[in-house]
Every structure is written in C-alpha cells, then in structure tokens.
C-alpha positions as CSV (number, residue, x, y, z in Angstrom):
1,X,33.4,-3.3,-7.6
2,X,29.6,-2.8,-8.3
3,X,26.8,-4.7,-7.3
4,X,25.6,-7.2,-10.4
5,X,22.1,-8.8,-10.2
6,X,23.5,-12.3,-9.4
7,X,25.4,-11.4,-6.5
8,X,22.7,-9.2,-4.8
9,X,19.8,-11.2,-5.4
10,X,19.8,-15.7,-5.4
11,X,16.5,-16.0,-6.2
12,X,15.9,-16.7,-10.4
13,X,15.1,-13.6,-11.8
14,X,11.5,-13.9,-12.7
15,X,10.5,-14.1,-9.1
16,X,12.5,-11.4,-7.8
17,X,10.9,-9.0,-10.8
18,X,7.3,-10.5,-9.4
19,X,8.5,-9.5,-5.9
20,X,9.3,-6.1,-7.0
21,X,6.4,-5.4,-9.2
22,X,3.9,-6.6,-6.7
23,X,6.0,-4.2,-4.3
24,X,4.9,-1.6,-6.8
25,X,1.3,-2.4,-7.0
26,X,0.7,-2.0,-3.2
27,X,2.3,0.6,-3.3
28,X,0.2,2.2,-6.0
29,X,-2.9,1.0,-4.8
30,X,-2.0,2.9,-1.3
31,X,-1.0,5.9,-2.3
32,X,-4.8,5.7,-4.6
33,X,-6.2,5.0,-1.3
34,X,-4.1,7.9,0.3
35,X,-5.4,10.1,-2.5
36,X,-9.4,9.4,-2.0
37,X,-9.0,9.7,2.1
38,X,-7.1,13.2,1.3
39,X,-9.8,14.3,-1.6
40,X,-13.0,13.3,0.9
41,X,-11.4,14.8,4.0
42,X,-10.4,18.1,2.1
43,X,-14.5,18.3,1.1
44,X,-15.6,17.3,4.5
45,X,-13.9,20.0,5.5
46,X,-15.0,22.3,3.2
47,X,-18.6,21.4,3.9
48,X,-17.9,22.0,7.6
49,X,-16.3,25.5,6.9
50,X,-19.8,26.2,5.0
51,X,-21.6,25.6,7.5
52,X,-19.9,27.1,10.7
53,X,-20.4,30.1,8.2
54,X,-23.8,29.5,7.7
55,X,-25.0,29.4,11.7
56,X,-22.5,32.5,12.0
57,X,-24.5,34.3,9.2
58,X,-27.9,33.1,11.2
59,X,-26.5,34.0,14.2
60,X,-25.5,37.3,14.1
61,X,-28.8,38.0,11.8
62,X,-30.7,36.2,14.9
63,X,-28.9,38.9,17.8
64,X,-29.5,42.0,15.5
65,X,-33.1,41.0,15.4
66,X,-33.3,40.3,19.2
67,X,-31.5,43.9,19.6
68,X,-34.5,45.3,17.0
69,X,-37.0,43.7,18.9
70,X,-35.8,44.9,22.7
71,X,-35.6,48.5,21.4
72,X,-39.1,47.9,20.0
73,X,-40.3,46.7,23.4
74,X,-38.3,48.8,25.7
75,X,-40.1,52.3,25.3
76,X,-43.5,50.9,25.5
C-alpha cells in the first residue's frame, strides 16, 4: 500500500512544505556558492597558466641571449 502524506509526515502540512522549501533554498544558495568558488578558481588558474608561460617565454629569451652574449665574448 503506498505512502500517503498523513502517514509519512505528523507534522501540519504548512510546516513540513516550509521545512522542505527552506531545504531547497540552502540548497540553492550552496550550489550558487559552489558555482562562484569553481568560476574564480577556474580564472585563478588560468591567470597562473599565463604567467608560468610568460617567465617561460622570458626565460628561454633570457638563455638564448646569455648564449649570444658568451659567443660574443668567447673569441675576444
């Protein structure tokens, strides 16, 4: 035999739908919260990726220039 509203739940049913919807508003407002933390994470990382690219860039422009200037100093 099913399960009817009465015999699941004693409580009147106004404050077993304000249970429920406040139920549903925290968990709305934490999967919002979830969101943001995933949304600035993903562009922190991004920025970091940037950047580890950007010292790479500078870095191996930095060696071929040390290489340039040991060649230049070498014969002499």
């Amino acid at each position: 035999m099913p399960e009817t509203f009465r015999t699941r739940y004693k409580s009147p049913l106004h404050k077993v739908l304000n249970m429920l919807e406040r139920g549903r508003d925290n968990w709305k407002t934490k999967y919002c919260e979830a969101k943001l933390q995933i949304k600035y994470l993903k562009n922190k990382l991004r920025r970091i990726e940037q950047s580890q690219q950007n010292w790479k860039q500078k870095a191996q422009a930095s060696a071929v220039e040390v290489k340039y200037l040991q060649a230049a100093i070498e014969p002499a």
